[in-house]
Structure formats: structure tokens, C-alpha cells
CHARMM-style PDB file with segment names, atoms N, HN, CA, C and O in Angstrom:
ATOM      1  N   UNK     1       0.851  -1.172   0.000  1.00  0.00      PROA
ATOM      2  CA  UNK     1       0.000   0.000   0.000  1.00  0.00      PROA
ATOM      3  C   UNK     1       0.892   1.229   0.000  1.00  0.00      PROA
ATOM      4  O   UNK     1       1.643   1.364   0.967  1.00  0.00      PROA
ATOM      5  N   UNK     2       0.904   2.054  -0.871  1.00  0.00      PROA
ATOM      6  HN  UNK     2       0.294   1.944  -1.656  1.00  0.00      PROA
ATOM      7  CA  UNK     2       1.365   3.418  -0.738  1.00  0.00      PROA
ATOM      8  C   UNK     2       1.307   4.089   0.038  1.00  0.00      PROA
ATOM      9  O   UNK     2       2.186   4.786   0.545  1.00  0.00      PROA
ATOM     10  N   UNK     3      -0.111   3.955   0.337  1.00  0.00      PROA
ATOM     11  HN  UNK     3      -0.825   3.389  -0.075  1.00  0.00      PROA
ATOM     12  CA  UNK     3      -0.518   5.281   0.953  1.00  0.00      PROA
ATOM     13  C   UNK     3      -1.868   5.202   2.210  1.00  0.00      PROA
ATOM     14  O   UNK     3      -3.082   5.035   2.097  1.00  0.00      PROA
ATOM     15  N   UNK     4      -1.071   5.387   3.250  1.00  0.00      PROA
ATOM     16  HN  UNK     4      -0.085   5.523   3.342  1.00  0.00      PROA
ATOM     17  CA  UNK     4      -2.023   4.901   4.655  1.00  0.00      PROA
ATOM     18  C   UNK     4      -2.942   5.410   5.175  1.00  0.00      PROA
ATOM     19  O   UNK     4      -3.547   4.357   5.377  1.00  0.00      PROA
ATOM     20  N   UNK     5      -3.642   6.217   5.614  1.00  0.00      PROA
ATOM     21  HN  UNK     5      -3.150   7.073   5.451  1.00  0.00      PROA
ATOM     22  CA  UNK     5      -3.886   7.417   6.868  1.00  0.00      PROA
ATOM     23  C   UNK     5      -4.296   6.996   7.966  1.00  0.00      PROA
ATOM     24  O   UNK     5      -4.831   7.812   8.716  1.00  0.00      PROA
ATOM     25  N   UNK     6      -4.143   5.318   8.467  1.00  0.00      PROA
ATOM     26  HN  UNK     6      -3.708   4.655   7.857  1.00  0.00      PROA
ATOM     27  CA  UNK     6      -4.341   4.800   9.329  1.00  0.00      PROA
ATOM     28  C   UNK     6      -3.660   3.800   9.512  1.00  0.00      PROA
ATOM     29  O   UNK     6      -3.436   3.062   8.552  1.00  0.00      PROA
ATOM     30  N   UNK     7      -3.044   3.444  11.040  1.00  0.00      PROA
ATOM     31  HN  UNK     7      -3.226   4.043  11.820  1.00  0.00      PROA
ATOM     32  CA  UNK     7      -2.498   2.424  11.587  1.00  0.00      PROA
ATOM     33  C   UNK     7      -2.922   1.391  12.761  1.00  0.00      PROA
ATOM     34  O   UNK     7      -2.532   1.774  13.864  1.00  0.00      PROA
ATOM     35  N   UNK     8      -3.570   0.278  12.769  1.00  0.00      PROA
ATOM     36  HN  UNK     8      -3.886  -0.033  11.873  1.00  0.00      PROA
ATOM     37  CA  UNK     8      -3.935  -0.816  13.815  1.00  0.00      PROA
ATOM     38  C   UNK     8      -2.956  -1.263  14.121  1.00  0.00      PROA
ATOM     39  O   UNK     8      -2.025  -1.535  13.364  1.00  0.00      PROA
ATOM     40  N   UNK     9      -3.006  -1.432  15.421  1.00  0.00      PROA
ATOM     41  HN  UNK     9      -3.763  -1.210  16.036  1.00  0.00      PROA
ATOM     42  CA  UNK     9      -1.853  -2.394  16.302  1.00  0.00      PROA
ATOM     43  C   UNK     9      -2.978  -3.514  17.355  1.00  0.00      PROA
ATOM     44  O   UNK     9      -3.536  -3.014  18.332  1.00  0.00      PROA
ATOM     45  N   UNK    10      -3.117  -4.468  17.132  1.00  0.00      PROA
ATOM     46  HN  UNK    10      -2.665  -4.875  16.338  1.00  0.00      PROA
ATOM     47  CA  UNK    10      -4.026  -5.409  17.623  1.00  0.00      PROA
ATOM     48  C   UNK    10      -3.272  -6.277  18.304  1.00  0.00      PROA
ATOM     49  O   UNK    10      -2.257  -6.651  17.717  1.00  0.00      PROA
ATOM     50  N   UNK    11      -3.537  -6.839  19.707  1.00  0.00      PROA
ATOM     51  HN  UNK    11      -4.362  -6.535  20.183  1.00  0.00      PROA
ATOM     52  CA  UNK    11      -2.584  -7.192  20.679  1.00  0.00      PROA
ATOM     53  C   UNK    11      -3.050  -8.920  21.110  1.00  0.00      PROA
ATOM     54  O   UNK    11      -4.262  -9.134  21.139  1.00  0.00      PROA
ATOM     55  N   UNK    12      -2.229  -9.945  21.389  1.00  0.00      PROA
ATOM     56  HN  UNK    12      -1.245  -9.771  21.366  1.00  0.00      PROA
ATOM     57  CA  UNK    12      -2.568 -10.909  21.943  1.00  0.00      PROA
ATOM     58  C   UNK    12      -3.979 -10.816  22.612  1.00  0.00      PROA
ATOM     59  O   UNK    12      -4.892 -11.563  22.261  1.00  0.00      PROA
ATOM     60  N   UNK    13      -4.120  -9.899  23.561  1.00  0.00      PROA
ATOM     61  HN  UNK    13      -3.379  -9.292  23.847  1.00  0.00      PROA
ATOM     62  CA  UNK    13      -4.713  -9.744  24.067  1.00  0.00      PROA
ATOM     63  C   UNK    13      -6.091  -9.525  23.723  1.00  0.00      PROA
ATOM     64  O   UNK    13      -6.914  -9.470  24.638  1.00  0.00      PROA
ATOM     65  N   UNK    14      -6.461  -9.388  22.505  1.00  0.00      PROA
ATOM     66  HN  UNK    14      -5.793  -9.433  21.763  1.00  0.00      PROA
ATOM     67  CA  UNK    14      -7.435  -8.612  21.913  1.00  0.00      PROA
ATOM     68  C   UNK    14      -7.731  -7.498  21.617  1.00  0.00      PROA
ATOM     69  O   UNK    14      -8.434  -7.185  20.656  1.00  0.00      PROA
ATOM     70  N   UNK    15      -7.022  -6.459  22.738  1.00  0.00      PROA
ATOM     71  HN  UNK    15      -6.451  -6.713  23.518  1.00  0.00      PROA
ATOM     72  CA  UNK    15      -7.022  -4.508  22.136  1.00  0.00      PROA
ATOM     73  C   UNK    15      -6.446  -4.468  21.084  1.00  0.00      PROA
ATOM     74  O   UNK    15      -5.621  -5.227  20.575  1.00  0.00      PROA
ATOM     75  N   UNK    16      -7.084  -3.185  20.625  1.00  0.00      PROA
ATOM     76  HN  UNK    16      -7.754  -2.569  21.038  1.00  0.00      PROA
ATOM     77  CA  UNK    16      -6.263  -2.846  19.296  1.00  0.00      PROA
ATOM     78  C   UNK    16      -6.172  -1.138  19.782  1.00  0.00      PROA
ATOM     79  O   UNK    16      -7.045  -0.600  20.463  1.00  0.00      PROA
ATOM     80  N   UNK    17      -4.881  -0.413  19.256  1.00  0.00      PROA
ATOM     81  HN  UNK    17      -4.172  -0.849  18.703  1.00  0.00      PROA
ATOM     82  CA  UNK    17      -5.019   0.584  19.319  1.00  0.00      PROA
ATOM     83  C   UNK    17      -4.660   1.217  17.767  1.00  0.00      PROA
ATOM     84  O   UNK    17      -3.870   0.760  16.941  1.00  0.00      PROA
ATOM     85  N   UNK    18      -5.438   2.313  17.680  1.00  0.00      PROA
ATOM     86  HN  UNK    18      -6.080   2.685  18.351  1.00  0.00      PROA
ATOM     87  CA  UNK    18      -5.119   3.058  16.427  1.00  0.00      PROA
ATOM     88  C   UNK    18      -4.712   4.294  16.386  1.00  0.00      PROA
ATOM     89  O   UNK    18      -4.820   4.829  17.489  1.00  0.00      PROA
ATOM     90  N   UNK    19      -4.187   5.131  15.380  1.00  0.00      PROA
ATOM     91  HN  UNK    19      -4.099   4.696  14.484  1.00  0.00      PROA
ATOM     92  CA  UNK    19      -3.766   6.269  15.061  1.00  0.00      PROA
ATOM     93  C   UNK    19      -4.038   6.474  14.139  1.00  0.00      PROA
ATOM     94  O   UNK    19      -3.678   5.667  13.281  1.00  0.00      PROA
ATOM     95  N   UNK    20      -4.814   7.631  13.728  1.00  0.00      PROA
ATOM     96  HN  UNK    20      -5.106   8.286  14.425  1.00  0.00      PROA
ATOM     97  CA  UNK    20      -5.393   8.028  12.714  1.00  0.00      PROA
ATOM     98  C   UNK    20      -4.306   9.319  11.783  1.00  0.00      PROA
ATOM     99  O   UNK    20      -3.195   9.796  12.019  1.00  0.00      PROA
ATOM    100  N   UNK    21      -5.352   9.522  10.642  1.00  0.00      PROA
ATOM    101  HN  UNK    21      -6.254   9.135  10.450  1.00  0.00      PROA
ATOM    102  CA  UNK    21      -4.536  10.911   9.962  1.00  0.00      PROA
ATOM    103  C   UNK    21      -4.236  12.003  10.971  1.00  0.00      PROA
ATOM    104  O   UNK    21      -5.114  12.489  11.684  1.00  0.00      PROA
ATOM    105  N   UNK    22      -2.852  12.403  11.008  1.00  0.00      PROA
ATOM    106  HN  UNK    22      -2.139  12.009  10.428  1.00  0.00      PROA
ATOM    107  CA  UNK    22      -2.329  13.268  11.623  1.00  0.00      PROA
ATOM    108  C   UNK    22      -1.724  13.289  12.958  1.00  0.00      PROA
ATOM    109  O   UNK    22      -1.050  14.181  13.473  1.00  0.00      PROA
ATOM    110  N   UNK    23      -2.175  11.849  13.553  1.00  0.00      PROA
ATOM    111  HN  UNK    23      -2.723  11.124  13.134  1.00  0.00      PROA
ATOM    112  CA  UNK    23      -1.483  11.508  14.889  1.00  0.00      PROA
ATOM    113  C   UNK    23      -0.041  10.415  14.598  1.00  0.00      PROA
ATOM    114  O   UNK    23       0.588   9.873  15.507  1.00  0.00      PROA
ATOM    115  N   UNK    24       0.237  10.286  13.237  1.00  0.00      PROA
ATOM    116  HN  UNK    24      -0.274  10.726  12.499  1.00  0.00      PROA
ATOM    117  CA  UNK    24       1.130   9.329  13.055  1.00  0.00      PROA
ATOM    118  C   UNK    24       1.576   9.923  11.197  1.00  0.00      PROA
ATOM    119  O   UNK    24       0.768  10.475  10.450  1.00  0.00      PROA
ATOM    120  N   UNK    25       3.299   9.538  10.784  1.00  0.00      PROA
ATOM    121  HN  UNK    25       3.955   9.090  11.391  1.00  0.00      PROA
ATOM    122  CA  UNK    25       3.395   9.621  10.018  1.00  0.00      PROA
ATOM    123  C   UNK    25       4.498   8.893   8.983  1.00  0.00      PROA
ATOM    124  O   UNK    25       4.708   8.991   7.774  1.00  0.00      PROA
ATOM    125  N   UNK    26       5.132   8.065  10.138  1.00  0.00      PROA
ATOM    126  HN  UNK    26       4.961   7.985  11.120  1.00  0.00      PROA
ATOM    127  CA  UNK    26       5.361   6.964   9.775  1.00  0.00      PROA
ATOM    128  C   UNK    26       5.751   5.820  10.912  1.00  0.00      PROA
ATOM    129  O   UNK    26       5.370   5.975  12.072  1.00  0.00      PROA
ATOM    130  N   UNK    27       6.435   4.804  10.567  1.00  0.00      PROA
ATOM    131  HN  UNK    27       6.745   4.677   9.625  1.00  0.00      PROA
ATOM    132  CA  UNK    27       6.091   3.392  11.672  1.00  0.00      PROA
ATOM    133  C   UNK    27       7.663   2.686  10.911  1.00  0.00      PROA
ATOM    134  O   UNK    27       8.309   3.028   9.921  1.00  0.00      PROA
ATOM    135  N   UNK    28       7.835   1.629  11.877  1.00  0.00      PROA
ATOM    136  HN  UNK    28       7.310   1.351  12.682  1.00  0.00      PROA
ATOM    137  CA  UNK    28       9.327   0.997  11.767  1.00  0.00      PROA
ATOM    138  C   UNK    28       9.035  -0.676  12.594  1.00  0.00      PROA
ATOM    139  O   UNK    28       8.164  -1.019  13.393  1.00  0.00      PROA
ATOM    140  N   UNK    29       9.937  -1.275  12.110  1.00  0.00      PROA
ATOM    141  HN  UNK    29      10.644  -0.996  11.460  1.00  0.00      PROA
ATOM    142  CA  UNK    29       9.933  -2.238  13.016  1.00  0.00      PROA
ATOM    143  C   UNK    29      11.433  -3.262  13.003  1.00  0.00      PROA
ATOM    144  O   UNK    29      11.905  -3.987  12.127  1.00  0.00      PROA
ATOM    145  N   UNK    30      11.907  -2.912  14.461  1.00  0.00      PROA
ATOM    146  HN  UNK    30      11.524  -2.324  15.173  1.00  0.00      PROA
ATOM    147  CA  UNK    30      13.259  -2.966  14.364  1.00  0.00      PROA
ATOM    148  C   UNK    30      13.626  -4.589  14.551  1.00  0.00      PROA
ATOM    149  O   UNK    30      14.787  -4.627  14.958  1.00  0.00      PROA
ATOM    150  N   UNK    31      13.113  -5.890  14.418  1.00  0.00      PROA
ATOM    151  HN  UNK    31      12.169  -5.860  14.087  1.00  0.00      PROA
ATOM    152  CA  UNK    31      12.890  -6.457  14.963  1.00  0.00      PROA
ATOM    153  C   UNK    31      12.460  -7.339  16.617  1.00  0.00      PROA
ATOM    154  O   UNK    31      12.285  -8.511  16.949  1.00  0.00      PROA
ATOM    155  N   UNK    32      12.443  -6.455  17.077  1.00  0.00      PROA
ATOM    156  HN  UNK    32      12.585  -5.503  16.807  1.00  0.00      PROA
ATOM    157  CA  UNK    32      11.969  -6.861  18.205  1.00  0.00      PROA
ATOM    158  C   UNK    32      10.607  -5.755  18.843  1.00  0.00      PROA
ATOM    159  O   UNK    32       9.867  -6.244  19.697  1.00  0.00      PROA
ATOM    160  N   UNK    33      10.385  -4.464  18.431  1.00  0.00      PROA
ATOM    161  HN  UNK    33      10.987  -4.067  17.737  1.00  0.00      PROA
ATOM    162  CA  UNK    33       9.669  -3.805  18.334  1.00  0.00      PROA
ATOM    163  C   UNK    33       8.431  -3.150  17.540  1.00  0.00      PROA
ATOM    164  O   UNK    33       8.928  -2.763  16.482  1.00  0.00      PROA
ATOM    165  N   UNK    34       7.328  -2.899  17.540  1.00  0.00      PROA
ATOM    166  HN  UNK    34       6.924  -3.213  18.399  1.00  0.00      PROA
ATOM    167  CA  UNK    34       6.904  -1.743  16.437  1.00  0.00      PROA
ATOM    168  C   UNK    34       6.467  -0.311  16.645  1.00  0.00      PROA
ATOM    169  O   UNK    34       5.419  -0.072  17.245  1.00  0.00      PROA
ATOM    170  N   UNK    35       6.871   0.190  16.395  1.00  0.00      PROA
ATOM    171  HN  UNK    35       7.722  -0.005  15.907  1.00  0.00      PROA
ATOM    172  CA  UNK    35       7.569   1.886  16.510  1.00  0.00      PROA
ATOM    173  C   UNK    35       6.702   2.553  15.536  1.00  0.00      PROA
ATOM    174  O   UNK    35       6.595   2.225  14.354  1.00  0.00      PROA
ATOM    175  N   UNK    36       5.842   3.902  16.359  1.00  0.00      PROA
ATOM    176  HN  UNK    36       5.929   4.168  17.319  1.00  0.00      PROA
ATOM    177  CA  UNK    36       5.053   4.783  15.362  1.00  0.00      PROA
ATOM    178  C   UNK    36       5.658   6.007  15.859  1.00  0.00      PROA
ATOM    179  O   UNK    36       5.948   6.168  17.044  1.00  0.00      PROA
ATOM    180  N   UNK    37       5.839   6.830  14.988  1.00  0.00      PROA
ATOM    181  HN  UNK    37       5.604   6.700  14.025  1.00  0.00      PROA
ATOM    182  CA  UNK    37       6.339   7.910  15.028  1.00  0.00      PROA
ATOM    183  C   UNK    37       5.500   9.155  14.606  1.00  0.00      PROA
ATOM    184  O   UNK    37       4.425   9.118  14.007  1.00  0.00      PROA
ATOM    185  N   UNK    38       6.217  10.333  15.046  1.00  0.00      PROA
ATOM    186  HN  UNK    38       7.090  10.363  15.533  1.00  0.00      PROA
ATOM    187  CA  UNK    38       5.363  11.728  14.103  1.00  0.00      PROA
ATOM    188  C   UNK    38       6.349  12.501  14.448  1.00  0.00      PROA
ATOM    189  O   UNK    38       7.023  12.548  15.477  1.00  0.00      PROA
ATOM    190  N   UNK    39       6.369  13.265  13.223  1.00  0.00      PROA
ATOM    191  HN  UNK    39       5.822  13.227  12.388  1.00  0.00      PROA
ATOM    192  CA  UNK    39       7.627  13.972  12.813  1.00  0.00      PROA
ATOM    193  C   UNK    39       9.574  13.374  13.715  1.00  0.00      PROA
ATOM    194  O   UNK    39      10.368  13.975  14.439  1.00  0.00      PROA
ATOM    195  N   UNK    40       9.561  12.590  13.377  1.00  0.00      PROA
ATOM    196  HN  UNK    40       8.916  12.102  12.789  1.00  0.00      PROA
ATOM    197  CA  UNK    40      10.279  11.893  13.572  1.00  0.00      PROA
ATOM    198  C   UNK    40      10.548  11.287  15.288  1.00  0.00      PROA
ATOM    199  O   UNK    40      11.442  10.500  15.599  1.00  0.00      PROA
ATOM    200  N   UNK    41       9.723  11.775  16.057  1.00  0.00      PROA
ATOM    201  HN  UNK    41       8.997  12.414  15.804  1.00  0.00      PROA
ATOM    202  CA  UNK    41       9.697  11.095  17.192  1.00  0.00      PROA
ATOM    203  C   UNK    41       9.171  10.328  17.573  1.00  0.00      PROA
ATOM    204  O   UNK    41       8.006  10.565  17.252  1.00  0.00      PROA
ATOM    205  N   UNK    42       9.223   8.908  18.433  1.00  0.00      PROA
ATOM    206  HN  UNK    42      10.170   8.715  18.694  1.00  0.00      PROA
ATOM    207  CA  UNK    42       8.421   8.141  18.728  1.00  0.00      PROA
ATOM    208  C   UNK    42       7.542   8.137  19.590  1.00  0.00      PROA
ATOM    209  O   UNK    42       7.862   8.190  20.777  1.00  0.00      PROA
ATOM    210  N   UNK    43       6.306   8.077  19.220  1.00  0.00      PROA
ATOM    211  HN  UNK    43       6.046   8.034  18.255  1.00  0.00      PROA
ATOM    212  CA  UNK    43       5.299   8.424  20.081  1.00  0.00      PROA
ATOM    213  C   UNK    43       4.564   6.823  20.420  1.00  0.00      PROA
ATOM    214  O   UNK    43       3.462   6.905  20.962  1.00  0.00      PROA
ATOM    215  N   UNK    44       5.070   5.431  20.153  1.00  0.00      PROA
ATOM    216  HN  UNK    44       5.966   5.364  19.713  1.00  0.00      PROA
ATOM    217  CA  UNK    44       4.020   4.494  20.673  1.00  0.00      PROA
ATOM    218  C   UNK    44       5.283   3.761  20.155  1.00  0.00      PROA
ATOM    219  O   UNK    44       5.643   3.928  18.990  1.00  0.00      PROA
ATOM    220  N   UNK    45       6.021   2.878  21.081  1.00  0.00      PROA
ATOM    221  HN  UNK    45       5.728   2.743  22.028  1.00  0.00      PROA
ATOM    222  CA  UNK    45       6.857   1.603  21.231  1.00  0.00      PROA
ATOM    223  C   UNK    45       5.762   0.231  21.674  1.00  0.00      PROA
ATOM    224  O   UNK    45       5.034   0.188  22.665  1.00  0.00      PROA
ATOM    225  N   UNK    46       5.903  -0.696  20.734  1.00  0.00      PROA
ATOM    226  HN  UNK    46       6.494  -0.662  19.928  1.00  0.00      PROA
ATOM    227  CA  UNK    46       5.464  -1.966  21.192  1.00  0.00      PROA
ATOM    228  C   UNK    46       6.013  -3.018  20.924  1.00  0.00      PROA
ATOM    229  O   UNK    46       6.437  -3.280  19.799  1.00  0.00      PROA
ATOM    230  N   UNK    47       6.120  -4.067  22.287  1.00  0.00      PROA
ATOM    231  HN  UNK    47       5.776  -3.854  23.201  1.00  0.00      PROA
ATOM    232  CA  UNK    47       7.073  -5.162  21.985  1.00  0.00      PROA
ATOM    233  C   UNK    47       6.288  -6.106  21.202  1.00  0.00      PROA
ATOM    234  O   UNK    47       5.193  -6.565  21.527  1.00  0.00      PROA
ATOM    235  N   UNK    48       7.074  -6.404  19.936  1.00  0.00      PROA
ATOM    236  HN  UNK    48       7.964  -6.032  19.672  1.00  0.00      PROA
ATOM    237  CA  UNK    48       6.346  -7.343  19.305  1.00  0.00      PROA
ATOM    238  C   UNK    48       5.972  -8.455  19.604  1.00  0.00      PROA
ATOM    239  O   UNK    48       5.131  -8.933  18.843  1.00  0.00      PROA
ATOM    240  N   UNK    49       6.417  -9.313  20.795  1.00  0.00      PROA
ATOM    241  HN  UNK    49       7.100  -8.925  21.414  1.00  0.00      PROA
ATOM    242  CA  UNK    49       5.750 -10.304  21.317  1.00  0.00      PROA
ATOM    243  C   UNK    49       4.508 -11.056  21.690  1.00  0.00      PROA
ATOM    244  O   UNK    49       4.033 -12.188  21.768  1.00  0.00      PROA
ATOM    245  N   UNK    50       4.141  -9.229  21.958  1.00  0.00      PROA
ATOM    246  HN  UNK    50       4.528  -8.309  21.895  1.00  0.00      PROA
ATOM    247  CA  UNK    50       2.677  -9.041  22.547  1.00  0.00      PROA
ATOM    248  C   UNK    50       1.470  -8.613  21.160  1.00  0.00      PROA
ATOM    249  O   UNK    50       0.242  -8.597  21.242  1.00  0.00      PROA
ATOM    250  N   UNK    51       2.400  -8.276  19.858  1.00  0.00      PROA
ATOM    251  HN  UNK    51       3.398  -8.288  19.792  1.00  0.00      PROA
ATOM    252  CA  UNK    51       1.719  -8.012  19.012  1.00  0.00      PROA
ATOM    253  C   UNK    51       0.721  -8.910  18.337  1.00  0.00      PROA
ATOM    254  O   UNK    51       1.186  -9.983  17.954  1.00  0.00      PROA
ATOM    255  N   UNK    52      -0.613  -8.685  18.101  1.00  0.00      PROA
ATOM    256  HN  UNK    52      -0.991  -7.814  18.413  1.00  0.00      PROA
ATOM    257  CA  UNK    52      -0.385  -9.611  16.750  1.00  0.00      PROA
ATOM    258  C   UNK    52      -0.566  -9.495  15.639  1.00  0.00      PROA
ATOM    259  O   UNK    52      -0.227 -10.402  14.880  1.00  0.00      PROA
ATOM    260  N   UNK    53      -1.334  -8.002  15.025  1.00  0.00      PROA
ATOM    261  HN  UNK    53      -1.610  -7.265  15.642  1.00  0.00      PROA
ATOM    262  CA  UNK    53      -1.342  -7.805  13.736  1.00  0.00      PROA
ATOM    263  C   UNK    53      -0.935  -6.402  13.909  1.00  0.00      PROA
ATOM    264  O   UNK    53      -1.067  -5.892  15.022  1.00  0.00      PROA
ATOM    265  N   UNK    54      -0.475  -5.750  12.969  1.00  0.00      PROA
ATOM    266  HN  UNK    54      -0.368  -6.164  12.065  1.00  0.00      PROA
ATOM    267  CA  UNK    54      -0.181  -4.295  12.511  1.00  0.00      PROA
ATOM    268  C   UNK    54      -0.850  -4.125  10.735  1.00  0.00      PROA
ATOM    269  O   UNK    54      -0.407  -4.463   9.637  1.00  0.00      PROA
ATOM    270  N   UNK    55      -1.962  -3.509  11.145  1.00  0.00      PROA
ATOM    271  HN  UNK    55      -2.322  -3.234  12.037  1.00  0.00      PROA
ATOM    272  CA  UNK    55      -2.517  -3.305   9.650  1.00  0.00      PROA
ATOM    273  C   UNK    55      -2.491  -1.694   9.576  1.00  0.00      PROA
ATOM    274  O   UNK    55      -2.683  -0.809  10.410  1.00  0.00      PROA
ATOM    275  N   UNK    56      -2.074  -1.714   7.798  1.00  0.00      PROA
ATOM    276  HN  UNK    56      -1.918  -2.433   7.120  1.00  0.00      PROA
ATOM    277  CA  UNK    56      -2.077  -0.321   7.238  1.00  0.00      PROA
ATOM    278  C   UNK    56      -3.125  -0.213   6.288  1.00  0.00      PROA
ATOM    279  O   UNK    56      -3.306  -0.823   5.234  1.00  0.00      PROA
ATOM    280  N   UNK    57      -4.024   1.001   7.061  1.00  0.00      PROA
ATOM    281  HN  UNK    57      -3.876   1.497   7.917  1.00  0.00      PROA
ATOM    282  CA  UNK    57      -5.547   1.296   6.228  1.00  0.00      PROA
ATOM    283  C   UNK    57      -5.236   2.514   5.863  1.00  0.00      PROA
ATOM    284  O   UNK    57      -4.669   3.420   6.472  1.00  0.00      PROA
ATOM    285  N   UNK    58      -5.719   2.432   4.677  1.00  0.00      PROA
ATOM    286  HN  UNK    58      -6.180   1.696   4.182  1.00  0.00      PROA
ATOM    287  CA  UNK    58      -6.678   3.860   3.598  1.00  0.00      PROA
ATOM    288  C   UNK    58      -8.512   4.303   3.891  1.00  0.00      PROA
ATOM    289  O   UNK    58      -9.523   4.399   3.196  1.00  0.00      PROA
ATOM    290  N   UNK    59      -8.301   4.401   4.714  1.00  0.00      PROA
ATOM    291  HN  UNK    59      -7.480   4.324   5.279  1.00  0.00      PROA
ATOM    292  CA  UNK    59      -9.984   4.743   4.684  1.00  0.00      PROA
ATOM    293  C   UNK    59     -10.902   5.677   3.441  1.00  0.00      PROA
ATOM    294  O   UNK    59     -12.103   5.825   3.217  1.00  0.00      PROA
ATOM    295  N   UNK    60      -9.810   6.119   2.891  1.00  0.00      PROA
ATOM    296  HN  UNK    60      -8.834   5.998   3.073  1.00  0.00      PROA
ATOM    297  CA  UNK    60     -10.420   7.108   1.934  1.00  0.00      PROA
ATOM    298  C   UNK    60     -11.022   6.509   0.615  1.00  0.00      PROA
ATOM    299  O   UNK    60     -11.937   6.891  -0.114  1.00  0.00      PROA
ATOM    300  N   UNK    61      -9.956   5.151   0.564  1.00  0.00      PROA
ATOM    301  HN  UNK    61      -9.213   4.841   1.157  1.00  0.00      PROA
ATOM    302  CA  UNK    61      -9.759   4.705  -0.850  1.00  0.00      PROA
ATOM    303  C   UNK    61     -11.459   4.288  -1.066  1.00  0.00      PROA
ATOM    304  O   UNK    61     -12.360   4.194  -0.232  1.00  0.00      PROA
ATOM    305  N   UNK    62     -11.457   4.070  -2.700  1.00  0.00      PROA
ATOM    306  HN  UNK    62     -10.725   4.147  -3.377  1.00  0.00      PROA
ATOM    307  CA  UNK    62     -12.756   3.447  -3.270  1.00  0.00      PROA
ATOM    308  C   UNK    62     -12.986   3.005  -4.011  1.00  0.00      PROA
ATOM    309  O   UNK    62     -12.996   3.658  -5.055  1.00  0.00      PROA
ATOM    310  N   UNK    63     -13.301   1.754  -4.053  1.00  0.00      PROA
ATOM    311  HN  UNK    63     -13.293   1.223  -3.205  1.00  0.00      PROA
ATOM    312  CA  UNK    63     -12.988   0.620  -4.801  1.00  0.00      PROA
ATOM    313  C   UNK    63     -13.716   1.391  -5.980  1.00  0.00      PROA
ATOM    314  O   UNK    63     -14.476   2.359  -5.988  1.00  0.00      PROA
ATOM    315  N   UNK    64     -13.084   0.427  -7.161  1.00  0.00      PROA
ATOM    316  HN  UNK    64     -12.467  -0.360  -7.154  1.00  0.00      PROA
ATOM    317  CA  UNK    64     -13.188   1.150  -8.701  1.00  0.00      PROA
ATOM    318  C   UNK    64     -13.887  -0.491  -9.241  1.00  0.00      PROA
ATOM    319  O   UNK    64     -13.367  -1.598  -9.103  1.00  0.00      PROA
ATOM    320  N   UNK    65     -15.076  -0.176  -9.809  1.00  0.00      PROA
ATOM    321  HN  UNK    65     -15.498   0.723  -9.922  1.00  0.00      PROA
ATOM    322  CA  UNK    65     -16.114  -1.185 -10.334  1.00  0.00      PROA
ATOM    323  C   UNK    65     -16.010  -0.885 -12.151  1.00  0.00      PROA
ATOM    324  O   UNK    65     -16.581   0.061 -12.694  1.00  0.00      PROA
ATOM    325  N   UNK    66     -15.351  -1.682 -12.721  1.00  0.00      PROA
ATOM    326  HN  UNK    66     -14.887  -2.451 -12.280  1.00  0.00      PROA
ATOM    327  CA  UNK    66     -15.525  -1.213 -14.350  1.00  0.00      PROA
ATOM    328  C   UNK    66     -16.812  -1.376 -14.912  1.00  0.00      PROA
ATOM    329  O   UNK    66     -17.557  -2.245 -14.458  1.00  0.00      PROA
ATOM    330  N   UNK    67     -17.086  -0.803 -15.642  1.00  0.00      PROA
ATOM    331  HN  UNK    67     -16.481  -0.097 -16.010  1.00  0.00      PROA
ATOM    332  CA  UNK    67     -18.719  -0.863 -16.149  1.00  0.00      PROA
ATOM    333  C   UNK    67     -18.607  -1.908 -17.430  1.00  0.00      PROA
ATOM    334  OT1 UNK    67     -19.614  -2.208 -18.072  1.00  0.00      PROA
TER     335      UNK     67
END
């Protein structure tokens, strides 16, 4: 995906937390971590252990139906 404006972090546990457009602007994962950032600082460290999915959404996008 190119292009995100949303990030899920969904946990063993069942929580998920998100960051939407403008609270995040990009994300890393160093192996043992996953790291969201904004303007280059990290604002949400998680040990990946505890992770279990990290999904990158477009909410905007729209699906294209050919006629």
C-alpha cells in the first residue's frame, strides 16, 4: 500500500489501538519492536511479542467497479 492514513496495532490480548490521519506519520519495526512515530519522534513503542497484527488502512480509498 502506498498510501495509509491509518495504523492498527491489535494485541494478543485482543485490544487494538489506532492512530489516525495526523497523529502518526510513519512506523518501523526494528525487529523486536513496532515503533510509530510523528515527525520523527516516537510516540508508541510496542514489543512485538505481545503483538499480533499491525494493519495499514486507507480509509479514503474506493474501490473502482468497471462498467
Amino acid at each position: 500500500m502506498e498510501y495509509a492514513d491509518r495504523i492498527e496495532i491489535t494485541f494478543k490480548s485482543g485490544e487494538t489501538i489506532a492512530y489516525k490521519e495526523g497523529e502518526w506519520d510513519d512506523y518501523a519495526y526494528d525487529g523486536k519492536a513496532v515503533i510509530v512515530k510523528q515527525k520523527g519522534a516516537w510516540i508508541g513503542i510496542y514489543n512485538f511479542d505481545h503483538v499480533f497484527s499491525v494493519e495499514l488502512k486507507n480509509t479514503k480509498a474506493v474501490d473502482y467497479v468497471p462498467l
